[in-house]
VEXPAMAR-143528 format. One record per residue (C-alpha): x, y, z. Coordinates in steps of 0.5 Angstrom, whole numbers. Layout:
<atoms>
+-------+-------+-------+
:  east : north :    up :
+-------+-------+-------+
:     X :     Y :     Z :
...
+-------+-------+-------+
</atoms>
This chain:
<atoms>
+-------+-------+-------+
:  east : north :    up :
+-------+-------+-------+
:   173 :  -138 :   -79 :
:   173 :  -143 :   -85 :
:   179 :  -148 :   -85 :
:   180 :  -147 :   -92 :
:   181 :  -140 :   -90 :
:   186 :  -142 :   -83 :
:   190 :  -145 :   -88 :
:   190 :  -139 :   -93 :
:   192 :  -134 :   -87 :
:   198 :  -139 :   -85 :
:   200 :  -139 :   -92 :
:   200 :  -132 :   -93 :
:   204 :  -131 :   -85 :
:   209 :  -136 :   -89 :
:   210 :  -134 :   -94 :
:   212 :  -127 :   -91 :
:   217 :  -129 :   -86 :
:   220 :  -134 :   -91 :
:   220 :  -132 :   -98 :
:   228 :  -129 :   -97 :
:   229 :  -136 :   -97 :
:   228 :  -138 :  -103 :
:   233 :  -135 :  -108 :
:   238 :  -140 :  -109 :
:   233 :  -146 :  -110 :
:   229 :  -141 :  -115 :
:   237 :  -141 :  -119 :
:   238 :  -148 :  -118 :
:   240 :  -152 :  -124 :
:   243 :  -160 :  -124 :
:   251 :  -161 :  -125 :
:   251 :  -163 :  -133 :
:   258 :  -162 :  -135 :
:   259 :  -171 :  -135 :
:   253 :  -172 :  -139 :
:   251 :  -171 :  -147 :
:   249 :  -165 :  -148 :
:   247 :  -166 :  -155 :
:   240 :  -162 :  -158 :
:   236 :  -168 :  -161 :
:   233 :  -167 :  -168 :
:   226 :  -170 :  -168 :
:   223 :  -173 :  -175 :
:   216 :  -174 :  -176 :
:   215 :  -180 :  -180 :
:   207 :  -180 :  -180 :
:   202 :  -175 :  -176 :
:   203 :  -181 :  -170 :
:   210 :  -182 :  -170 :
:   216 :  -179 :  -168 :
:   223 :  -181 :  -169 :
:   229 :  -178 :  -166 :
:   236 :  -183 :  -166 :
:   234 :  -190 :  -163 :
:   228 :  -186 :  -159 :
:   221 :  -185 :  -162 :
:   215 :  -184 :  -159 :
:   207 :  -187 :  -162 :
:   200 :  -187 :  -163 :
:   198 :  -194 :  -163 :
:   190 :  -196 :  -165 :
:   188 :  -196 :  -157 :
:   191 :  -188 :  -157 :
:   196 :  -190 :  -152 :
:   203 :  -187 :  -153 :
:   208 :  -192 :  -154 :
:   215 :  -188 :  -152 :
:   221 :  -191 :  -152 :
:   228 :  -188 :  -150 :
:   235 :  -189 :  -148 :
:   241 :  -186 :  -147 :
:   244 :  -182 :  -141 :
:   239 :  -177 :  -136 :
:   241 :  -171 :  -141 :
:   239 :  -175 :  -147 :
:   233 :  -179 :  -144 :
:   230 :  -172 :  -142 :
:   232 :  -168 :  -148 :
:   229 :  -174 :  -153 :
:   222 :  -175 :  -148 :
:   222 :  -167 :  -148 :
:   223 :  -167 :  -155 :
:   219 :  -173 :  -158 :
:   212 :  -171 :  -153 :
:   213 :  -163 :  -155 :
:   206 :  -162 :  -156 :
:   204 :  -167 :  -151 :
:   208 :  -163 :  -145 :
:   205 :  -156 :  -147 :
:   199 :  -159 :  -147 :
:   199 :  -163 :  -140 :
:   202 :  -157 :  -136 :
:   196 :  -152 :  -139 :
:   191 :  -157 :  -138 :
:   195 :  -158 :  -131 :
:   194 :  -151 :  -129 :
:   188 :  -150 :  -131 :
:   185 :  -154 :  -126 :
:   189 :  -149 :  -120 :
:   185 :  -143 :  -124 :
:   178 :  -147 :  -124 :
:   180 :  -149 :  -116 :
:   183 :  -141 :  -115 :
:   179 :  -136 :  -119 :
:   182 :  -130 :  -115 :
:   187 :  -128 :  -118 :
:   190 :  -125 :  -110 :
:   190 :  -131 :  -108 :
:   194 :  -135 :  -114 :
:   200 :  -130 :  -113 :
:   200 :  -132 :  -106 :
:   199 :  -140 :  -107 :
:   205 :  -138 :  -113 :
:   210 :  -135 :  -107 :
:   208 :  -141 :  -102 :
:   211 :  -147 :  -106 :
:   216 :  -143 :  -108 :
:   218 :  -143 :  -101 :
:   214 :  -151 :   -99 :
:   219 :  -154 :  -105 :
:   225 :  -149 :  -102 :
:   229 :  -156 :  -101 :
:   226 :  -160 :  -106 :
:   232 :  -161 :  -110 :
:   235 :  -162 :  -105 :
:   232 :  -170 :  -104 :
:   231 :  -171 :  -111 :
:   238 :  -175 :  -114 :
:   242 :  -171 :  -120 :
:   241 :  -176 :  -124 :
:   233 :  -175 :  -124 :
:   234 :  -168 :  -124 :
:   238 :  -168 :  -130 :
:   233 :  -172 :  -134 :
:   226 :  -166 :  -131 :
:   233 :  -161 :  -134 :
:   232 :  -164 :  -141 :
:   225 :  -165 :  -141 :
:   224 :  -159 :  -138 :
:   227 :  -154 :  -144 :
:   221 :  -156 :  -149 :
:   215 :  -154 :  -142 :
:   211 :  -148 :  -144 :
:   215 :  -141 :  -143 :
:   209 :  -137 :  -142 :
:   208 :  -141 :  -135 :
:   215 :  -138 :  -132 :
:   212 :  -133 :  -129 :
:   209 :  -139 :  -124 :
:   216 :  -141 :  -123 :
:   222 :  -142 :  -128 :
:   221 :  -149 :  -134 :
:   226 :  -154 :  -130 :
:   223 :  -152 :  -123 :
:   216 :  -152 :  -125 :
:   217 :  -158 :  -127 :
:   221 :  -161 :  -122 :
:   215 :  -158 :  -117 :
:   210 :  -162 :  -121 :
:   213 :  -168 :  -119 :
:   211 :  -166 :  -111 :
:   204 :  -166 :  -114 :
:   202 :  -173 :  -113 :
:   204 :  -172 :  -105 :
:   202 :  -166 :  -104 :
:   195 :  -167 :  -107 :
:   193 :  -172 :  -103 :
:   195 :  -169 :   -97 :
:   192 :  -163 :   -97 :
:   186 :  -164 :  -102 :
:   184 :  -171 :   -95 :
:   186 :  -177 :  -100 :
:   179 :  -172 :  -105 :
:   183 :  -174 :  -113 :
:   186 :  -180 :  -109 :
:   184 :  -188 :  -108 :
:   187 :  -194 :  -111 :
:   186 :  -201 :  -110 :
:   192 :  -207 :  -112 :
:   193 :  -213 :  -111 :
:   198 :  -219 :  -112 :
:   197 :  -227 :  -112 :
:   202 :  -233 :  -113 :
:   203 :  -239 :  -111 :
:   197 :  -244 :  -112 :
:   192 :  -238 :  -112 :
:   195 :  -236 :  -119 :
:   193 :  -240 :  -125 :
:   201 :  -242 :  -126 :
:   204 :  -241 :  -119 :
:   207 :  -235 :  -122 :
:   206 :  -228 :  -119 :
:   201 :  -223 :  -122 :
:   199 :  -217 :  -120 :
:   193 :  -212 :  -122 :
:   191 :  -205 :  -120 :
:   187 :  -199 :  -121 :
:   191 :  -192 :  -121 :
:   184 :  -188 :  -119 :
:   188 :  -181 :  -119 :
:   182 :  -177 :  -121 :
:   185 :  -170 :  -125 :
:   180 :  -169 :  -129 :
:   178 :  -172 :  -137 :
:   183 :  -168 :  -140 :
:   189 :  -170 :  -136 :
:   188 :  -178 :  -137 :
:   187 :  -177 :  -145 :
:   194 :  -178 :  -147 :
:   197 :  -184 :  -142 :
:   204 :  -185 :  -145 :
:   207 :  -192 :  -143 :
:   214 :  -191 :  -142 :
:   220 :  -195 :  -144 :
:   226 :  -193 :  -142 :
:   232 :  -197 :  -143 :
:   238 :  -192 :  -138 :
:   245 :  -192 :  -139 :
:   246 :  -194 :  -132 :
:   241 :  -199 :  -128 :
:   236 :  -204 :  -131 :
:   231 :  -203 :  -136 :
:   223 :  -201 :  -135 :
:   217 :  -200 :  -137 :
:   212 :  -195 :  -134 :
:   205 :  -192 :  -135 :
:   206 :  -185 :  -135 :
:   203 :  -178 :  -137 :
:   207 :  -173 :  -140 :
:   213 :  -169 :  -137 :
:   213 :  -175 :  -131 :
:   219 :  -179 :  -131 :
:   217 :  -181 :  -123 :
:   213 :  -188 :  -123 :
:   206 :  -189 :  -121 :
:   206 :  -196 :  -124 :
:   211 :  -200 :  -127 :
:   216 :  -207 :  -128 :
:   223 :  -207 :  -130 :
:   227 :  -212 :  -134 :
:   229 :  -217 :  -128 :
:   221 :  -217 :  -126 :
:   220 :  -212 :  -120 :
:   214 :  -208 :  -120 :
:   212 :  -202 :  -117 :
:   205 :  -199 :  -116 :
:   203 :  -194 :  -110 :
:   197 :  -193 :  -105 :
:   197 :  -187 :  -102 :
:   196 :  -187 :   -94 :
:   193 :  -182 :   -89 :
:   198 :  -176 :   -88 :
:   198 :  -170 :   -84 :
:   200 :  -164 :   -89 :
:   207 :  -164 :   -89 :
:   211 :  -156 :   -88 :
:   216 :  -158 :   -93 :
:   218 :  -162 :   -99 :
:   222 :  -168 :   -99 :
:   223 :  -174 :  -104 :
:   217 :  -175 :  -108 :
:   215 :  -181 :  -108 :
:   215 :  -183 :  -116 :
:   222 :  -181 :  -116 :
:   223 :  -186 :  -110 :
:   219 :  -191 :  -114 :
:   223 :  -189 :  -120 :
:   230 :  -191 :  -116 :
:   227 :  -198 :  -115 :
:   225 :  -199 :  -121 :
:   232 :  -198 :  -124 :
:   236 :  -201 :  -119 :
:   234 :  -206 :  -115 :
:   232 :  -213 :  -118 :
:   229 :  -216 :  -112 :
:   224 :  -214 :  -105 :
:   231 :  -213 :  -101 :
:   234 :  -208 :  -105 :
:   227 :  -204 :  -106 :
:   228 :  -205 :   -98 :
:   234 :  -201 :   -98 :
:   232 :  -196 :  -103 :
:   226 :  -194 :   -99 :
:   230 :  -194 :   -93 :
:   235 :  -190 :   -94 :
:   229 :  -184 :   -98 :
:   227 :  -178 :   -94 :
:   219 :  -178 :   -95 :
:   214 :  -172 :   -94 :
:   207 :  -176 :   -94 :
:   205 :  -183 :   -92 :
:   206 :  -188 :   -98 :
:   205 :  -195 :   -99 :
:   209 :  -198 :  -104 :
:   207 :  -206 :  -107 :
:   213 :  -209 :  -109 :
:   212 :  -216 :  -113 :
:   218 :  -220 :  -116 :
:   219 :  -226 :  -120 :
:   226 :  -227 :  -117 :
:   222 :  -228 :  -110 :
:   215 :  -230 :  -113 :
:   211 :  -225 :  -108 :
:   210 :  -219 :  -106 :
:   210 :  -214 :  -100 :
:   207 :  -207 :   -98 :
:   213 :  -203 :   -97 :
:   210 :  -197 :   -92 :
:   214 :  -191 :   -91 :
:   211 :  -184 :   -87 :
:   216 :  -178 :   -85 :
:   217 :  -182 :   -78 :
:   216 :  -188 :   -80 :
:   218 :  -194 :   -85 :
:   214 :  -201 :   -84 :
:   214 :  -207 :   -89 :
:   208 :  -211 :   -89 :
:   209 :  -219 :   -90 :
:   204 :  -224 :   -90 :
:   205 :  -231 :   -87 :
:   202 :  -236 :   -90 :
:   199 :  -234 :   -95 :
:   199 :  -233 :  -103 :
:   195 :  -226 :  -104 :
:   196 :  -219 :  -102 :
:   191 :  -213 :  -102 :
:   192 :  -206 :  -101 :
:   187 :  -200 :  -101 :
:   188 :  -193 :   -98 :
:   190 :  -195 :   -91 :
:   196 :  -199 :   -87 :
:   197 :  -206 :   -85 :
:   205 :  -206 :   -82 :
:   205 :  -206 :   -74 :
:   210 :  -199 :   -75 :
:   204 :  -195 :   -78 :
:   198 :  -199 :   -77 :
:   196 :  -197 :   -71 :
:   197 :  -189 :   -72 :
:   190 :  -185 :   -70 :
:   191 :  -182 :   -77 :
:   191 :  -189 :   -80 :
:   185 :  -192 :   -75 :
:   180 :  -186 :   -77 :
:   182 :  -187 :   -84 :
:   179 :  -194 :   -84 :
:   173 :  -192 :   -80 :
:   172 :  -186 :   -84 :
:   174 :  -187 :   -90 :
:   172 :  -192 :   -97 :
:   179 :  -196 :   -96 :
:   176 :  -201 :   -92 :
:   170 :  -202 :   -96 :
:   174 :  -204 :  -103 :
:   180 :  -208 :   -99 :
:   173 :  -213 :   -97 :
:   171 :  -213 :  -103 :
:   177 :  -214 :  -106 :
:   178 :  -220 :  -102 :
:   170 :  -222 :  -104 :
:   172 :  -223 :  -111 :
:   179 :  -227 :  -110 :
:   176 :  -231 :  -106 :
:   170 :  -232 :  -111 :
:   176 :  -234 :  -116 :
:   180 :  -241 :  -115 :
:   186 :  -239 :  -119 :
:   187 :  -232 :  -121 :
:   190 :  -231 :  -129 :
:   191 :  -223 :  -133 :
:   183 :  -223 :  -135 :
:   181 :  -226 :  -129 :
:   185 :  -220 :  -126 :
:   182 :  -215 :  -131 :
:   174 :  -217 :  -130 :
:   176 :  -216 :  -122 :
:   180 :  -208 :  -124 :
:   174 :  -207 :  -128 :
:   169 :  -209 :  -122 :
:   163 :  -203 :  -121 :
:   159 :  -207 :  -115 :
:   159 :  -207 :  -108 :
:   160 :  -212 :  -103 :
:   155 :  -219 :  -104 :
:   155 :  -215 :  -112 :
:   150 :  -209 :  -108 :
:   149 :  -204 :  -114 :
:   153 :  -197 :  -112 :
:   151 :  -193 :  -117 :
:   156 :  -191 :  -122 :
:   162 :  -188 :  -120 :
:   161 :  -189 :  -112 :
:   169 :  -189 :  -109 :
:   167 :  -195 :  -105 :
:   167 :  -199 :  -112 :
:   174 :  -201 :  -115 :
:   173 :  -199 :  -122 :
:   169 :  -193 :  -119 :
:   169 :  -191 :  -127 :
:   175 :  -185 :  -127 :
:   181 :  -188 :  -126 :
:   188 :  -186 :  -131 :
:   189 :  -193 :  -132 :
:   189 :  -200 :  -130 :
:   194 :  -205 :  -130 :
:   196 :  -212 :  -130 :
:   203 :  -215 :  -129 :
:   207 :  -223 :  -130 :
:   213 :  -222 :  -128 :
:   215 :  -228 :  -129 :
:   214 :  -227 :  -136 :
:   216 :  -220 :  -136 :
:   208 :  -219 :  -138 :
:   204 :  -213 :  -138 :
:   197 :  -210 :  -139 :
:   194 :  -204 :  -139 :
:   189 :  -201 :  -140 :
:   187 :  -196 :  -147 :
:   182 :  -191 :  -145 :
:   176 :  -190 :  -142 :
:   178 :  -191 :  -136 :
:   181 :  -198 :  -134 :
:   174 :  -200 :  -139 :
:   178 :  -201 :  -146 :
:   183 :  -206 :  -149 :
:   188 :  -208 :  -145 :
:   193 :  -208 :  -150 :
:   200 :  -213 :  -148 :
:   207 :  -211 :  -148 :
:   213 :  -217 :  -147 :
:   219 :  -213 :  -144 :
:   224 :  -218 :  -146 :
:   222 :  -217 :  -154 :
:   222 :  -209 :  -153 :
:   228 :  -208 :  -149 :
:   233 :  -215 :  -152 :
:   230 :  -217 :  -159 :
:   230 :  -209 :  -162 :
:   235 :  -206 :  -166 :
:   237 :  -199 :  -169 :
:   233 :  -197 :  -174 :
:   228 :  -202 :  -174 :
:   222 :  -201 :  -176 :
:   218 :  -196 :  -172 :
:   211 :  -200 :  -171 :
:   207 :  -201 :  -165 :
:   210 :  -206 :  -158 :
:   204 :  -209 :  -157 :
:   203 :  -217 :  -156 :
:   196 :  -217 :  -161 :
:   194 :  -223 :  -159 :
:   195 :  -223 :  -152 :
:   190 :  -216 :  -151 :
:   184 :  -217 :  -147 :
:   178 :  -214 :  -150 :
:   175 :  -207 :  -148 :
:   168 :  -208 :  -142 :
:   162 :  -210 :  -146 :
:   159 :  -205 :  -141 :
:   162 :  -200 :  -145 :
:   156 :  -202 :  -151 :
:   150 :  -201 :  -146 :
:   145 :  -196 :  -144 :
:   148 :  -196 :  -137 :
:   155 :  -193 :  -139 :
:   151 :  -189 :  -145 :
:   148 :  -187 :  -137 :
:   152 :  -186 :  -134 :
:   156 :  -181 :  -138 :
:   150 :  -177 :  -139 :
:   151 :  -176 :  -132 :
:   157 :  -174 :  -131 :
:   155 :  -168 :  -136 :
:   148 :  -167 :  -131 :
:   152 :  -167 :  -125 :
:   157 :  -162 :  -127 :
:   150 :  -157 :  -129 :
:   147 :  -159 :  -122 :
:   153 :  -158 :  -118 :
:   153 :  -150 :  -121 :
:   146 :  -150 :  -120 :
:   146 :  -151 :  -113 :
:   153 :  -147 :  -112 :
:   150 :  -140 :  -115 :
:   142 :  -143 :  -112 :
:   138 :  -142 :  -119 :
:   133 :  -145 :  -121 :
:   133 :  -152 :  -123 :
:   129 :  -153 :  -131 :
:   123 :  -156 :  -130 :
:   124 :  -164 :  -131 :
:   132 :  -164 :  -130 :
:   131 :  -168 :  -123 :
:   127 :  -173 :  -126 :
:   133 :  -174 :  -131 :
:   139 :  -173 :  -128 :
:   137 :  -177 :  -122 :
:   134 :  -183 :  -127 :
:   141 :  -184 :  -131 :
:   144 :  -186 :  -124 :
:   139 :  -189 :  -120 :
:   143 :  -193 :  -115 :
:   148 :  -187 :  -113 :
:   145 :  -184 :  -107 :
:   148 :  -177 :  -108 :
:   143 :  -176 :  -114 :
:   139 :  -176 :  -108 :
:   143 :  -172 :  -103 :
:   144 :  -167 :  -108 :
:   137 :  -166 :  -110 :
:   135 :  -166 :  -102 :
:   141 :  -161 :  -101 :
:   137 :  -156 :  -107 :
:   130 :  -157 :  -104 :
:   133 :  -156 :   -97 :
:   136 :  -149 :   -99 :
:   129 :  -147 :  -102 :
:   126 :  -148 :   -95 :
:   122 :  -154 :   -99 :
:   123 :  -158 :   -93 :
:   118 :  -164 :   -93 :
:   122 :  -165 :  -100 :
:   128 :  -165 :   -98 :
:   127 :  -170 :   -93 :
:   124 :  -175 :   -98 :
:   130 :  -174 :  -102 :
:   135 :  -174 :   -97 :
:   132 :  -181 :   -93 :
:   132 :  -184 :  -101 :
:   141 :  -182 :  -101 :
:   141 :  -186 :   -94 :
:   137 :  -192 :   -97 :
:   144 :  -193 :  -102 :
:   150 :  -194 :  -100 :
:   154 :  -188 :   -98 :
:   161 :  -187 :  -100 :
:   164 :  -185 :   -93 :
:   162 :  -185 :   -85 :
:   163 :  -176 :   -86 :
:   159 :  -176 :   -92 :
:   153 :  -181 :   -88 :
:   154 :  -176 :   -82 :
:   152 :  -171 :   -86 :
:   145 :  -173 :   -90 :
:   143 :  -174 :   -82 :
:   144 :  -168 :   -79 :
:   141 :  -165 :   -86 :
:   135 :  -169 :   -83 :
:   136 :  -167 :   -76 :
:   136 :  -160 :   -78 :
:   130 :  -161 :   -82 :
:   125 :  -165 :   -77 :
:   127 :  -159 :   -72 :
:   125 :  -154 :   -78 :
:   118 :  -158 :   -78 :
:   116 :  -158 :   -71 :
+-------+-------+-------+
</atoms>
């Protein structure tokens, strides 16, 4: 029996002795009654922007989303959900038409709906009222016509346990982000900076309208952070005291119940702790169900640290005698590096590969300022600039990221990336100016720093980029190809494999195609071309040489 089919008979076994458990949690809502209950009235100044008291949210030149709100949880929710109505709708369909593309049936849908009833049967539980509240106001202007997934407030309480279910049940597939922090004298000031790429691949749809959240809350510290709509939980972000957050996720085994997402753990940190000590004591004292790693910076300290947190186990990994941190995909503190889960991942995985490149390119820059820094995030080669093809997971700019990001904290700075990718503008926003210079009734224009943006790649004006999108569009053609084993047109092998030469899976994907055709001279030709590049992933590898085994066999 297949894994995906052990799984889905676990789930329906589940289900079925524990769905009676799951009434209160489907009926639970957050204590309101000491918060601002008020409707807000939303104004539409322009088909861009959109005004509600001293909130408002914006469309600037880049397509980014500006959003900036205040108030107490209940108002901050409510003034999200009203500004980013449109937005919100859209999200949670696109979101939820992806479960569709992945679970046709309709049988197994149902079964997959009663399951997270039951997996997220605590989830409100670990998540602090405050949090609750503010998806509770949000949560009012989420489509109604997807109630019959679980009512607005829960559903979009679930949907902040997607991140951490995601990446351990989907093996880390949609997930492999790369950061990094300098200081020191490997920095251009001696201030702290930071970079990362948030590679969380969802799909085309989903990182369209990116919102670069400004929050200012009744209670705890200012920040901003880059967001998508209905998600108040923190992928990346800096508050006012110059602490910043990025997560990394970690190897996990699949967890049997839902605890503390990790946005909101992060989010925790951003709005209240103002240095590494209190972040510590933050993430200490969380109940987590997947395994994180948390890069902290702060200007207060003027370094960072990677705070790992699995549900055993918590570890801090701080570097001595050194002035640059690098995470990946794996563990580096003594608590979790040693676990089998984390050893097989650095074998197996690409983690490793990005966290020796990345040292390859700061080692090739003395000093590290933000457009240093974004040429290493949009950074497509491999190790010693070995050409992997567009779009290989073992690149850092692997060509699908939601955002990239730069922080100075010191300068309470900020860049990130408009789309495609982490390719266009990074446009530049200065906290102290948003959240200490504005006043009500200020003019709504956009927040950014014009003069500090760093300019859109120019590989996003060659033939290679023109390529590669091309490819993109091939690919998916070939992957139904070979799923439904038609025939291909006559020409598109020639095509689809000339827009991505040096990618080694336009070579295994047409060896796979003539290996199913029984046509297996050609088969071997095309699947010992994949192994002369470089392969993303040991089981990847593994697998074009067995094809080449069986094929030998096949010939003898």
């Amino acid at each position: 029996m297949k894994k995906s089919s052990v799984f889905f008979v676990i789930v329906v076994f589940l289900v079925s002795i524990a769905s009676c458990g799951t009434y209160k949690s489907m009926h639970h809502q957050p204590e309101i009654t000491s918060y601002n209950n008020t409707i807000p009235v939303v104004k539409k100044q322009s088909s861009t922007i959109f005004v509600t008291g001293n909130n408002f949210l914006l469309k600037n030149k880049q397509s980014l989303w500006e959003l900036y709100i205040e108030g107490d949880p209940l108002e901050r929710g409510r003034a999200i959900g009203s500004l980013t109505d449109s937005l919100l709708k859209k999200q949670e369909y696109v979101f939820f038409d992806k479960i569709n593309d992945l679970v046709p049936s309709h049988f197994k849908k149902q079964v997959l709906r009663s399951f997270l009833k039951w997996y997220n049967r605590k989830l409100y539980l670990n998540v602090p009222n405050e949090y609750q509240t503010e998806i509770y106001g949000l949560s009012g202007y989420a489509p109604k016509d997807l109630d019959y997934i679980a009512p607005n407030f829960l559903r979009d309480l679930y949907l902040h346990g997607a991140h951490d279910l995601g990446h351990a049940v989907q093996d880390l597939a949609m997930v492999g982000c790369t950061s990094f922090a300098v200081w020191g004298d490997k920095s251009e000031d001696g201030n702290l900076i930071l970079g990362r790429n948030f590679d969380f691949n969802a799909g085309d749809a989903f990182a369209k309208d990116k919102i670069v959240a400004f929050v200012k809350p009744k209670e705890g510290y200012s920040f901003m952070m880059v967001t998508w709509p209905g998600m108040i939980g923190v992928c990346s972000g800096m508050n006012i005291k110059g602490l910043t957050v990025t997560i990394n996720a970690g190897k996990s085994k699949i967890p049997l119940i839902a605890k503390t997402p990790i946005s909101i753990v992060t989010r925790e940190i951003l709005q209240y702790a103002s240095n590494i000590d209190e972040a510590i004591g933050i993430v200490k004292k969380s109940k987590v169900f997947v395994s994180e790693s948390i890069m902290v910076g702060s200007s207060i300290d003027n370094k960072a640290i990677l705070i790992e947190v699995s549900p055993d186990d918590f570890g801090v990994y701080d570097v001595a005698n050194s002035n640059q941190l690098i995470s990946s995909n794996h563990f580096q503190s003594d608590a979790l590096k040693n676990h089998k889960r984390n050893k097989n991942q650095i074998v197996k995985s690409h983690s490793q590969y990005r966290f020796d490149r990345m040292c390859q390119l700061l080692n090739e820059n003395i000093k590290i300022n933000p457009q240093i820094a974004v040429s290493i995030l949009r950074n497509k080669d491999g190790l010693n600039n070995l050409p992997l093809g567009f779009g290989n997971e073992k690149a850092l700019n692997q060509l699908l990221a939601h955002h990239g990001i730069v922080f100075k904290p010191a300068q309470k700075l900020v860049w990130v990336s408009a789309n495609p990718y982490q390719m266009g503008e990074f446009v530049c926003y200065d906290l102290n100016k948003i959240f200490n210079n504005r006043k009500l009734n200020d003019t709504i224009v956009s927040l950014e720093e014009e003069n500090l943006n760093i300019a859109k790649d120019p590989f996003l004006e060659t033939l290679e980029y023109k390529n590669y999108e091309l490819f993109r569009i091939e690919d998916r053609k070939m992957d139904f190809l070979l799923e439904n084993k038609e025939e291909i047109p006559m020409g598109f092998i020639s095509n689809y494999q000339s827009l991505n030469p040096d990618y080694w899976l336009v070579y295994s994907k047409v060896g796979l195609y003539y290996y199913q055709k029984k046509e297996f001279v050609l088969a071997q030709e095309q699947f010992k071309m994949a192994l002369t590049k470089e392969i993303t992933t040991l089981p990847k590898k593994e697998e074009v040489e067995n094809y080449l085994k069986k094929i030998k066999r096949k010939l003898q």
